[in-house]
C-alpha positions as a Markdown table, in Angstrom:
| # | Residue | x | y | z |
|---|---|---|---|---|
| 1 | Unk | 0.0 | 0.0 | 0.0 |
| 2 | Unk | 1.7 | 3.4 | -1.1 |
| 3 | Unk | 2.7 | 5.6 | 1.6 |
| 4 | Unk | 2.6 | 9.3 | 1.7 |
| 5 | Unk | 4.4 | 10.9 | -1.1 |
| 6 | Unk | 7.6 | 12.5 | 1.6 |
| 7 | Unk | 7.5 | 8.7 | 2.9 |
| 8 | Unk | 8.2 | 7.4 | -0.5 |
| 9 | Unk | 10.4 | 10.3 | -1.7 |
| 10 | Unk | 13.0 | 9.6 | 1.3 |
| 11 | Unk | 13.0 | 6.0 | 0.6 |
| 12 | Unk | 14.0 | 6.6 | -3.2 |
| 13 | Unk | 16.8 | 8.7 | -1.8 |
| 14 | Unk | 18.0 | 5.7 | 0.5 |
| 15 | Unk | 17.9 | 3.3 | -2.2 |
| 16 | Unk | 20.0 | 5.6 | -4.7 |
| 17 | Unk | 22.7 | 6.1 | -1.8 |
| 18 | Unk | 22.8 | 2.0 | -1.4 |
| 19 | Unk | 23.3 | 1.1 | -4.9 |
| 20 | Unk | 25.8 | 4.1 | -5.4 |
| 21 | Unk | 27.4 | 3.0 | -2.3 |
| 22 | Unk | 27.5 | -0.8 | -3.2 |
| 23 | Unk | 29.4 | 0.1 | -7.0 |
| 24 | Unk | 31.7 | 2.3 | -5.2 |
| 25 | Unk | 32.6 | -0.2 | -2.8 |
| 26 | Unk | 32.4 | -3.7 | -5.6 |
| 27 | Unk | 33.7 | -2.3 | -9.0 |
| 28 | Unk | 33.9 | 1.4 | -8.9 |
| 29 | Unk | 37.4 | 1.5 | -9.2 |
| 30 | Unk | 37.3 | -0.5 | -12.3 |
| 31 | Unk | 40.0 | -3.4 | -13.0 |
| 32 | Unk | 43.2 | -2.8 | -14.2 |
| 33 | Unk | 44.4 | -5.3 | -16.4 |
| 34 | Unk | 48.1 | -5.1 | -17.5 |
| 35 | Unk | 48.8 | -7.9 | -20.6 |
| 36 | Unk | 52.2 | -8.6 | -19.0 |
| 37 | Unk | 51.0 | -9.7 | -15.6 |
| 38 | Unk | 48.6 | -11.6 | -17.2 |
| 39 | Unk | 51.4 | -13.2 | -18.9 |
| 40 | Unk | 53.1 | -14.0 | -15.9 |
| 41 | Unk | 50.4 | -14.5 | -13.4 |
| 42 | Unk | 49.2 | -17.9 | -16.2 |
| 43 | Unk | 49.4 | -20.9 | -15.0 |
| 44 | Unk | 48.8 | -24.9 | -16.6 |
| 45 | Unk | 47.9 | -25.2 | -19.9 |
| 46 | Unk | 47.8 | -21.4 | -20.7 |
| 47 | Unk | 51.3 | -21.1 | -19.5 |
| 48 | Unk | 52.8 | -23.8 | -21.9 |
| 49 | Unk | 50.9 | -22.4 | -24.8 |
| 50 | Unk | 52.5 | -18.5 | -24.1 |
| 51 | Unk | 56.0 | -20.2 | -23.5 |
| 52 | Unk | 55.6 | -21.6 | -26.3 |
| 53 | Unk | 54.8 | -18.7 | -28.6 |
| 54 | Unk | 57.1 | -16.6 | -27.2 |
| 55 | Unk | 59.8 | -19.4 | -28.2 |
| 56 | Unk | 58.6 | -19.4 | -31.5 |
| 57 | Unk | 58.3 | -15.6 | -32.1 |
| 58 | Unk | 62.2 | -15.0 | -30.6 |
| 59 | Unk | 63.1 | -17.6 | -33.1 |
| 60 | Unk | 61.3 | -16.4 | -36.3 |
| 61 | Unk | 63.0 | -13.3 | -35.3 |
| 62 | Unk | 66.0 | -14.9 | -35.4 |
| 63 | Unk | 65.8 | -16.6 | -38.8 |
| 64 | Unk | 64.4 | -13.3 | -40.0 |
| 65 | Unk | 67.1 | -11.1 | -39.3 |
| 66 | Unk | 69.7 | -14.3 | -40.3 |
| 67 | Unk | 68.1 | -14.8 | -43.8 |
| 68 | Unk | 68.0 | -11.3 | -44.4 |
| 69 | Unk | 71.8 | -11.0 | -43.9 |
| 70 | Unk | 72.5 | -14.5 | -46.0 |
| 71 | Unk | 70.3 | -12.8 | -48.9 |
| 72 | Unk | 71.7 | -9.6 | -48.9 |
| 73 | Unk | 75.3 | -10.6 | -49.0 |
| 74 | Unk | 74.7 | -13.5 | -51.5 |
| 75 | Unk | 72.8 | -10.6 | -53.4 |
| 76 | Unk | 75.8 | -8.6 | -53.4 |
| 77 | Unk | 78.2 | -11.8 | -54.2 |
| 78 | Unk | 76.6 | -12.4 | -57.0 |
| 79 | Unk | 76.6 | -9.0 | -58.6 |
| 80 | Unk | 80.0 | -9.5 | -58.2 |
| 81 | Unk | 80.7 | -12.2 | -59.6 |
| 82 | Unk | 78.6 | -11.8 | -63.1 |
| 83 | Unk | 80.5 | -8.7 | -63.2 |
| 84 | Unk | 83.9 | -10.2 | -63.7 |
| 85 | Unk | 82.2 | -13.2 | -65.9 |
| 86 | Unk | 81.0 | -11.0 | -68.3 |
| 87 | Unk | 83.9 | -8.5 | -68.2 |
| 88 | Unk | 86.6 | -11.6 | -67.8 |
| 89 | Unk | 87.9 | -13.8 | -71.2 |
| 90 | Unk | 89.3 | -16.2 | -69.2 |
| 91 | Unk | 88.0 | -18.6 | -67.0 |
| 92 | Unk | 90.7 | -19.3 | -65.0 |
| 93 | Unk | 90.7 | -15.9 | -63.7 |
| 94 | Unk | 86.8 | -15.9 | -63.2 |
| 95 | Unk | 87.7 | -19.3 | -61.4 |
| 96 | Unk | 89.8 | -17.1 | -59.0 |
| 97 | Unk | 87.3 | -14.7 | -58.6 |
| 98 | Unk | 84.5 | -17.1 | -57.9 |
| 99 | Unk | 86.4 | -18.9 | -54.9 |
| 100 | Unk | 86.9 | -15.6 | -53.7 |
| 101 | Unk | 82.7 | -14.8 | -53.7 |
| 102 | Unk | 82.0 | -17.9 | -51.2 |
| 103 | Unk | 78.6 | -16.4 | -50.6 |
| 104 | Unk | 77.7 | -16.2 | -54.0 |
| 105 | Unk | 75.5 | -18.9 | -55.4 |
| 106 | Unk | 75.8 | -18.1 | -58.8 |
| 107 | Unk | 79.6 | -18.6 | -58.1 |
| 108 | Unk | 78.9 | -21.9 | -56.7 |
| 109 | Unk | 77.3 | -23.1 | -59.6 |
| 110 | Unk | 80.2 | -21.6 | -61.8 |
| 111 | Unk | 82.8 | -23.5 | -60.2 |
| 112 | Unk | 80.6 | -27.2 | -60.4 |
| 113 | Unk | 80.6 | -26.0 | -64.0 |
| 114 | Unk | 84.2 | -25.1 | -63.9 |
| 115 | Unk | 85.9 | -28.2 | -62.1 |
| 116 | Unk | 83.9 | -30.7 | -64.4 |
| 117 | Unk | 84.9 | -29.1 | -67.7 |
| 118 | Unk | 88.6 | -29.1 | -66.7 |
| 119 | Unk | 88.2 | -32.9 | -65.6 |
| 120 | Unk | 87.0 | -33.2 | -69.4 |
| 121 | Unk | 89.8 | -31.1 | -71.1 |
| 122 | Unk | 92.3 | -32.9 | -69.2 |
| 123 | Unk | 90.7 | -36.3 | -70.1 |
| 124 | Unk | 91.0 | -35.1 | -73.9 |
| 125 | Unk | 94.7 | -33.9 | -73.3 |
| 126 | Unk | 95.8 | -37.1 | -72.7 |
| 127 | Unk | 93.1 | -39.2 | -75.2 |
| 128 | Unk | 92.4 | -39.2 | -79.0 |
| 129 | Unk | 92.7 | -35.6 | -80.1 |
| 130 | Unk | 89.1 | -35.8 | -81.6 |
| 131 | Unk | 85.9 | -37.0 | -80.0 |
| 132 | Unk | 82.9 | -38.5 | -81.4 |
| 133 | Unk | 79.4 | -36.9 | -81.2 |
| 134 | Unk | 78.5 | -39.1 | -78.6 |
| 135 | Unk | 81.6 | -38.4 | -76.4 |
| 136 | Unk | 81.4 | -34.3 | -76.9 |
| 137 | Unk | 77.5 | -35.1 | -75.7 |
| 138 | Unk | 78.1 | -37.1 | -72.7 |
| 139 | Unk | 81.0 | -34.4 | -71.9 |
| 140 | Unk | 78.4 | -31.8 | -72.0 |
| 141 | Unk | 76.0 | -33.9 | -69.8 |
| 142 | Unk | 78.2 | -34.1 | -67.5 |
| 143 | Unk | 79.2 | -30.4 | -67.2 |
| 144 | Unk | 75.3 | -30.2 | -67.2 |
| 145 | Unk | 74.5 | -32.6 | -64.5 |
| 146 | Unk | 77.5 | -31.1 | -62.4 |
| 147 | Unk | 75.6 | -27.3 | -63.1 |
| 148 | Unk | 72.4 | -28.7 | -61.3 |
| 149 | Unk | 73.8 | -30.0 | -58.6 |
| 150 | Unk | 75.5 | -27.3 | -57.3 |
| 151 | Unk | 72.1 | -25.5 | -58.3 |
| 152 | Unk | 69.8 | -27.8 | -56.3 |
| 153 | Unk | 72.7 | -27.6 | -53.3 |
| 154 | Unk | 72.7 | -24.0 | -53.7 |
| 155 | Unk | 68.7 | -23.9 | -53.9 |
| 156 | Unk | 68.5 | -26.1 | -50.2 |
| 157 | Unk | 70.9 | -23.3 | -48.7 |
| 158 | Unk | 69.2 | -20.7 | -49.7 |
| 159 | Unk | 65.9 | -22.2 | -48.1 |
| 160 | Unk | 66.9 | -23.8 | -45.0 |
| 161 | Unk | 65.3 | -22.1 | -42.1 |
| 162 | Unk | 62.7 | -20.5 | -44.3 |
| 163 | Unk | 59.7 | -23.0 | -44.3 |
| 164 | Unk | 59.8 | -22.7 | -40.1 |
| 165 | Unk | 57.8 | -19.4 | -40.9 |
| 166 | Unk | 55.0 | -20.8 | -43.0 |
| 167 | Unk | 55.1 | -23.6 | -40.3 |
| 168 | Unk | 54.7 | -20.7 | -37.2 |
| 169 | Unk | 52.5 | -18.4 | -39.8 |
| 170 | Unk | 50.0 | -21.5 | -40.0 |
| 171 | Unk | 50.1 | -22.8 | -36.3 |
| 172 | Unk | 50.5 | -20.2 | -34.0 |
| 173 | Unk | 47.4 | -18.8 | -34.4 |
| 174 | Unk | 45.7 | -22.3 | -33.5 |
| 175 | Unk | 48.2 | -22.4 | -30.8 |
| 176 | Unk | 47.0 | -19.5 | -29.0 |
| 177 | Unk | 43.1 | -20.3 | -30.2 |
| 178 | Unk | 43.3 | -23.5 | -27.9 |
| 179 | Unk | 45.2 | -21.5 | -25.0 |
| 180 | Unk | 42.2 | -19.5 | -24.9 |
| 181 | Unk | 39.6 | -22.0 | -24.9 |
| 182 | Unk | 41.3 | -24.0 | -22.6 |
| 183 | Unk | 41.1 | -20.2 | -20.1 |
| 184 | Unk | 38.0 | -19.6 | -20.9 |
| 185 | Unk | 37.1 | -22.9 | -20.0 |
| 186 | Unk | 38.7 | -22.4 | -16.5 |
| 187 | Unk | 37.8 | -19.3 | -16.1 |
| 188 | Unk | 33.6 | -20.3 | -16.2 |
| 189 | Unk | 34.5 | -23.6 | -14.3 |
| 190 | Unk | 35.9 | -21.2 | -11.2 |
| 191 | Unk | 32.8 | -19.1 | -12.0 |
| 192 | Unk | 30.4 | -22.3 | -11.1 |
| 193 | Unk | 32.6 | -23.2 | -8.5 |
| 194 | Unk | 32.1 | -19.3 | -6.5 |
| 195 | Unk | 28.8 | -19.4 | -7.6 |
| 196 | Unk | 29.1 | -15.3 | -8.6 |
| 197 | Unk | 29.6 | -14.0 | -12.2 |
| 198 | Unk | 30.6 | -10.4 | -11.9 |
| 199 | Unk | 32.7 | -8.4 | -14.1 |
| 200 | Unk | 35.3 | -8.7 | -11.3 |
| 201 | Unk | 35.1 | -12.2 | -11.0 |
| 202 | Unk | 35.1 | -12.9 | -15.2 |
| 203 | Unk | 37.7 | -10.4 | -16.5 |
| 204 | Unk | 40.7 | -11.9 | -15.2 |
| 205 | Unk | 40.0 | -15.0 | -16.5 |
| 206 | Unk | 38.7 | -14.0 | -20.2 |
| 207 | Unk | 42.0 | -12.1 | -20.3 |
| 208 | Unk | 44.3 | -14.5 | -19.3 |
| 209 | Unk | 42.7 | -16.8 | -21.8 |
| 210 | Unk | 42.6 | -14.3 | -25.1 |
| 211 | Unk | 46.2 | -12.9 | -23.9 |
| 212 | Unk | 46.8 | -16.4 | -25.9 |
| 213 | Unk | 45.5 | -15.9 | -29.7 |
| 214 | Unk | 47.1 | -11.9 | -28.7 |
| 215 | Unk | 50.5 | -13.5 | -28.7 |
| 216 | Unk | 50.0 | -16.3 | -31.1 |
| 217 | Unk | 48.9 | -13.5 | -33.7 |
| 218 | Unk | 51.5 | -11.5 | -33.0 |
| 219 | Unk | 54.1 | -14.6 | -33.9 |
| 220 | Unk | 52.4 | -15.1 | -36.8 |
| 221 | Unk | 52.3 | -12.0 | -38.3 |
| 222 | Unk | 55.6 | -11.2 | -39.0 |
| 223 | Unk | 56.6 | -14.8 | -39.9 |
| 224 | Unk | 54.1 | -14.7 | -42.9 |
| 225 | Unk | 55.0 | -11.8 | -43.9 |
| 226 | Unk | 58.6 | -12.6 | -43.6 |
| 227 | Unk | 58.2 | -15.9 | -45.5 |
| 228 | Unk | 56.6 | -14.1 | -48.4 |
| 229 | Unk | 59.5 | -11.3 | -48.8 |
| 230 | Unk | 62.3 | -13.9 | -48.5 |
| 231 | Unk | 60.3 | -16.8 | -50.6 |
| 232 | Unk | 60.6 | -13.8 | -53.6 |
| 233 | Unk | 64.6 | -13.2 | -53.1 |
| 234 | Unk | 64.6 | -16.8 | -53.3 |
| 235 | Unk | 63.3 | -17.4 | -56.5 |
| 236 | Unk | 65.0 | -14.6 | -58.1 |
| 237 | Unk | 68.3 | -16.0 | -57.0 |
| 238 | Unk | 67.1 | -19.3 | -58.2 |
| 239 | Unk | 66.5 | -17.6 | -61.8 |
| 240 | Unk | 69.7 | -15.8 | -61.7 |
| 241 | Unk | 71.1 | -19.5 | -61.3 |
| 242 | Unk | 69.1 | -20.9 | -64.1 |
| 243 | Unk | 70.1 | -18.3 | -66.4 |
| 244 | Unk | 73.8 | -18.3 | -65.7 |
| 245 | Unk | 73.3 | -22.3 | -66.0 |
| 246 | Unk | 72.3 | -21.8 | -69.8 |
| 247 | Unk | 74.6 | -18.9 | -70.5 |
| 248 | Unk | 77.6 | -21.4 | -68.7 |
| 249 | Unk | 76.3 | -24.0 | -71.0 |
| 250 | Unk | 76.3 | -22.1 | -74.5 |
| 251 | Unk | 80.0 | -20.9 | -73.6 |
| 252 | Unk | 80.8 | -24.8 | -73.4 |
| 253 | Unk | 78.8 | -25.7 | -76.6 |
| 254 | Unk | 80.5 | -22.9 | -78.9 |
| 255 | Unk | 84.5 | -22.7 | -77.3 |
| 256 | Unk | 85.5 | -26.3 | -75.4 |
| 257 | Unk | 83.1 | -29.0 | -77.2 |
| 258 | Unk | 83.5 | -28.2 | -80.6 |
């Protein structure tokens, strides 16, 4: 039965001050989340899965900034190099220059080439002074085979390391997805087991848990990206190294396997 109307007015008033008082004193100050101690206030499952991010992301960095270095100077070997074979008329002296240009792969290939011809000459130096078709073919088979070797040896350097960062690229992200379900999971497990759902009681645990696909993310970022920038230098090495191959090879052809 209502009351008279100063009755009910100082009871509104009462009510206001109790709820105001009850957020000040539950969550008016808000809760301060920092992603670092959540980081290293995880624990079980959660814990492994961030450890093992982190591992992956300090050694995609790694391979990154290692790569880049093995590119660049076999970038700059190689300019090298295919300046003095194209200024050079000897090869000898190209030879000289190409064990000089160890980081070169283009170099690499160049001596395979170079070693297996002078095997030939020195077979022919000491043989019949004029080969049949057959034997000048299998001479240039060889030279050929001995160019792809040191090609596909080359190619194997040039790529070792690299297909880690498609591997973290593809799994980190499901990495930190199950770190997170497994949180969440805990987190509404120790909600049921308090028996309270609150925003103070919640947030910790939903950030612990998506602190996971955060960090899993940001390991697979930069290895995807990374992958695709050094996949390209790759591949224009490995058609630099195709191209010297049949340049190498019509040198042969026209001067030593007449």
């Amino acid at each position: 039965m209502a009351g008279p109307p100063e009755l009910n007015a100082l009871k509104l008033v009462n009510t206001v001050d109790l709820v105001a008082a009850a957020a000040a004193k539950g969550g008016g100050g808000g809760v301060t989340i920092d992603p670092i101690e959540l980081v290293l206030n995880s624990s079980g499952v959660v814990l492994v899965v961030l450890i093992l991010l982190i591992a992956f992301s300090i050694a995609c960095w790694y391979i990154i900034a290692y790569k880049y270095f093995v590119l660049s100077r076999a970038g700059r070997g190689t300019e090298k190099f295919l300046d003095a074979f194209w200024g050079s008329k000897r090869l000898d002296a190209i030879y000289q220059t190409a064990q000089e240009l160890k980081s070169s792969p283009v170099a690499a290939v160049f001596r395979a080439g170079y070693v297996e011809l002078s095997k030939i000459r020195a077979g022919r130096a000491q043989g019949a002074p004029e080969d049949s078709m057959a034997e000048q073919l299998g001479s240039l088979e060889n030279v050929e085979r001995a160019l792809r070797r040191a090609q596909i040896a080359e190619h194997g350097y040039l790529e070792r390391l690299v297909p880690f960062l498609a591997t973290t690229g593809s799994t980190a992200p499901f990495v930190g997805l199950f770190g997170t379900v497994w949180g969440i999971m805990n987190a509404f497990i120790n909600i049921g087991a308090k028996g309270a759902a609150n925003l103070t009681t919640v947030a910790p645990g939903i950030a612990e848990a998506l602190i996971a696909t955060a960090i899993g993310l940001v390991a697979a970022i930069p290895a995807v990206m990374a992958y695709n920038f050094l996949g390209a230098r790759i591949k224009g090495m490995v058609a630099e190294m195709e191209s010297f191959q049949s340049d190498f090879l019509n040198i042969v052809k026209r001067h030593f396997l007449k």
